[in-house]
C-alpha positions in Angstrom: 35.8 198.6 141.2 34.9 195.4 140.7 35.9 192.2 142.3 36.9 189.3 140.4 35.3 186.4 142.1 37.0 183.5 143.9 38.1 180.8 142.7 36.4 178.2 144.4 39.2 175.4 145.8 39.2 171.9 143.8 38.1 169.1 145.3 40.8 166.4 146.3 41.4 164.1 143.2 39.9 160.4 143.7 42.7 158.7 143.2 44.8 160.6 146.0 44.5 158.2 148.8 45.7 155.5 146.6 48.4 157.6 145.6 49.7 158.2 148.8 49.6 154.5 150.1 51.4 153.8 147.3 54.1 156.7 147.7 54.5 154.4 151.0 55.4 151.4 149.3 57.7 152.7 146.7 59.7 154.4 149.9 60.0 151.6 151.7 60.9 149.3 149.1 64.1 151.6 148.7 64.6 151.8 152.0 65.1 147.7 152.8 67.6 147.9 149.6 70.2 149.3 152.0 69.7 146.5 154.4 71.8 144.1 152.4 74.7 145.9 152.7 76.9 144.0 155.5 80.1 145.3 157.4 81.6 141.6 157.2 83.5 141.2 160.6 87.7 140.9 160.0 89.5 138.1 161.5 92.1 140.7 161.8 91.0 144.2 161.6 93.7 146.6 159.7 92.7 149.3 157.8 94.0 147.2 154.1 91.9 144.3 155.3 89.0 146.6 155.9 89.5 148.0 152.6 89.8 145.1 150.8 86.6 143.5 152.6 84.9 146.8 151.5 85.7 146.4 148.0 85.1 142.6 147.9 81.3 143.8 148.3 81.2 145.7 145.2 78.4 143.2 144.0 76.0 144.9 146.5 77.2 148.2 145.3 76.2 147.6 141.8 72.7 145.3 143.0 71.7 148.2 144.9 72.7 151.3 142.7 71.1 149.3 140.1 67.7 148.2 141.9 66.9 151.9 144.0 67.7 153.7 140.4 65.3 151.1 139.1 62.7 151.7 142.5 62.9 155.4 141.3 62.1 155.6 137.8 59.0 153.0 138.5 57.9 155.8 141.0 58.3 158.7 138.2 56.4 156.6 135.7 53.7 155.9 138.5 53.1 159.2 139.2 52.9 160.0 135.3 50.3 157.6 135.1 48.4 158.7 137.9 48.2 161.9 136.5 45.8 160.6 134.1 43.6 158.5 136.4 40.2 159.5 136.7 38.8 157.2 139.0 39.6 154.9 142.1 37.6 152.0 140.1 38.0 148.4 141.1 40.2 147.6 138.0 42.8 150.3 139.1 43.0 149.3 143.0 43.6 145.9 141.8 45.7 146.6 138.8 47.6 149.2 141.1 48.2 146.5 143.8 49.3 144.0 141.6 52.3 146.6 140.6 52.7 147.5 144.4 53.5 143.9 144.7 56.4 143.4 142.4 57.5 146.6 144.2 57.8 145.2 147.1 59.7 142.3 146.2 62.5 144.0 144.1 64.4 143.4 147.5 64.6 139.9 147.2 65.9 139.5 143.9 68.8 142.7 144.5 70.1 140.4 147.7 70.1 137.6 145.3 72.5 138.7 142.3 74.3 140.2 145.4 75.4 137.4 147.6 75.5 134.8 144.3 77.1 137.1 141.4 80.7 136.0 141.8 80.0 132.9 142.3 78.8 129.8 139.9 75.7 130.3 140.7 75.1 133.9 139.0 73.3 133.1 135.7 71.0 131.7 138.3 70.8 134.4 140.3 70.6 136.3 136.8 67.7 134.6 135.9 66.0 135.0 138.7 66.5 138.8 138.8 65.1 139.3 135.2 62.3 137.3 135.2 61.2 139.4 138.4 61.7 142.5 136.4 59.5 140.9 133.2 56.9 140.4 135.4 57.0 143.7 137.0 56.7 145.2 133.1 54.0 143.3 133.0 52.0 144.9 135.8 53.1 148.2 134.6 51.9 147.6 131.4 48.3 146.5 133.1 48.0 149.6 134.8 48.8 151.6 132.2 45.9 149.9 130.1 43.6 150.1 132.7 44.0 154.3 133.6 43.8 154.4 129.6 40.4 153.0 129.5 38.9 154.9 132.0 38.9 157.8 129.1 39.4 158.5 125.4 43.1 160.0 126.3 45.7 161.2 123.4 48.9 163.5 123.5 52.6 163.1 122.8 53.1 162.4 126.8 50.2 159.6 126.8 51.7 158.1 123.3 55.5 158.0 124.7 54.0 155.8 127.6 51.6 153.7 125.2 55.6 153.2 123.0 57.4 152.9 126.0 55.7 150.0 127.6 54.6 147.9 124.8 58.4 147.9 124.3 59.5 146.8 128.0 57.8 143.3 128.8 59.1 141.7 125.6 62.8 143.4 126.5 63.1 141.8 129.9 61.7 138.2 128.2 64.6 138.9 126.2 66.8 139.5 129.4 65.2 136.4 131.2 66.0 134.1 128.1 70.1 135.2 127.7 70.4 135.4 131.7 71.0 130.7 131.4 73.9 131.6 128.9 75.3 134.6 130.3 74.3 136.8 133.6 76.1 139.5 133.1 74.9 140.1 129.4 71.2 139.7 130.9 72.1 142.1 133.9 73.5 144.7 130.6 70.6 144.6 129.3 68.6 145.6 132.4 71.1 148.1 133.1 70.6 149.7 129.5 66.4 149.4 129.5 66.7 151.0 133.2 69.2 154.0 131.7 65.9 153.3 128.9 63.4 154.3 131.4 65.3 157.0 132.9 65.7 158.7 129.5 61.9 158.1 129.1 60.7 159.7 132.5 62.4 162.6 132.1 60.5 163.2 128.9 57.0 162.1 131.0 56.1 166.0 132.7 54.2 167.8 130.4 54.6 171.1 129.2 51.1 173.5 129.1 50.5 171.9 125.1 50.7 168.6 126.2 48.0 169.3 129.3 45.8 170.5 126.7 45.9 167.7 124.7 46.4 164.9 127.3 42.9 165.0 128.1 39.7 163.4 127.5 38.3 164.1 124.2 34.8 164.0 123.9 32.6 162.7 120.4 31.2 165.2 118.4 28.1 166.0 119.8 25.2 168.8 120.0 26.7 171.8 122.8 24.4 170.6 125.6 26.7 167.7 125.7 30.1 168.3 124.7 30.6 169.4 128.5 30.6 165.7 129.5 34.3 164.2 129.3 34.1 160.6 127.9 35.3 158.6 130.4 33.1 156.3 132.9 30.7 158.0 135.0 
């Protein structure tokens, strides 16, 4: 009878290393998140004083349920993205490092609103927060452009990204603007753009349709050359 013959194994995708230094990142940025949460010691240590202590930190509760949801969803839509990454170009390393960055430093600004919520300092500490997350949409958003231009790419999962982040930066300018009036209307809306995201990533793994459409389409050309996808060699 006659053998099928083997499939020969893929070779590993380019951008893998990159992808796993930054599945690094993204884990220990949610990691140091717990850090900030502090058993405060009790002048006299009952178990209503403890209790009482415990709920007095309910700012750290909501910073960090907020910020590792938040750490999450960025590491959803990063691996969405890198699933249409052709290359480890120059561009990408750097645009990819650039996001990597504000990872890293989502941290700082969740031990800020923590300690400085409750206090009169909070649309400071607002502020602060929101501007962070604008400029991480940014760098989102320059990834994103910079994958798309290594190829021709359409599909409904490629156009919900395009949607979704041309809508994000101007939302948390929005955010960073209201934050001087009122922190916790600014911290709503990051909340709600966050629930946003969520919503979004869910919608980001493609079914077999969109794989065959999420790829790069090439011009119409003679059949000794349609074989060549139109990205950069």
């Amino acid at each position: 009878m006659p053998t099928e013959p083997e499939k020969s194994p893929e070779p590993p995708k380019e951008t893998a290393r990159i992808e796993a230094f930054s599945d690094g990142v993204f884990a220990i940025a949610i990691t140091l998140l717990i850090l900030e949460l502090k058993v405060q010691p009790l002048a006299k240590p009952t178990s209503s004083a403890l209790l009482k202590a415990l709920a007095r930190e309910w700012p750290s509760y909501f910073a960090l349920l907020t910020s590792f949801g938040s750490i999450l969803i960025m590491w959803v839509h990063h691996h969405a993205i890198f699933r249409l990454a052709r290359k480890a170009d120059a561009p990408l390393l750097f645009a990819n490092g650039f996001l990597l960055l504000m990872v890293t430093i989502v941290p700082y600004p969740t031990a800020v609103v923590a300690g400085y919520l409750t206090t009169p300092a909070a649309r400071a500490a607002a502020f602060f927060y929101c501007a962070i997350f604008f400029v991480l949409a940014l760098s989102f958003y320059v990834l994103l452009r910079v994958v798309l231009r290594q190829c021709t790419l359409s599909g409904p999962m490629v156009e919900r990204l395009r949607r979704g982040y041309r809508f994000g930066p101007p939302s948390y300018l929005i955010a960073t603007l209201v934050a001087p009036l009122s922190a916790w209307i600014a911290l709503g809306i990051c909340t709600l753009l966050w629930i946003y995201w969520g919503l979004m990533a869910a919608r980001l793994e493609p079914c077999d349709d969109d794989n065959a459409s999420a790829q790069p389409h090439a011009p119409d050309v003679p059949n000794s050359a349609a074989s060549s996808p139109n990205c950069d060699s």
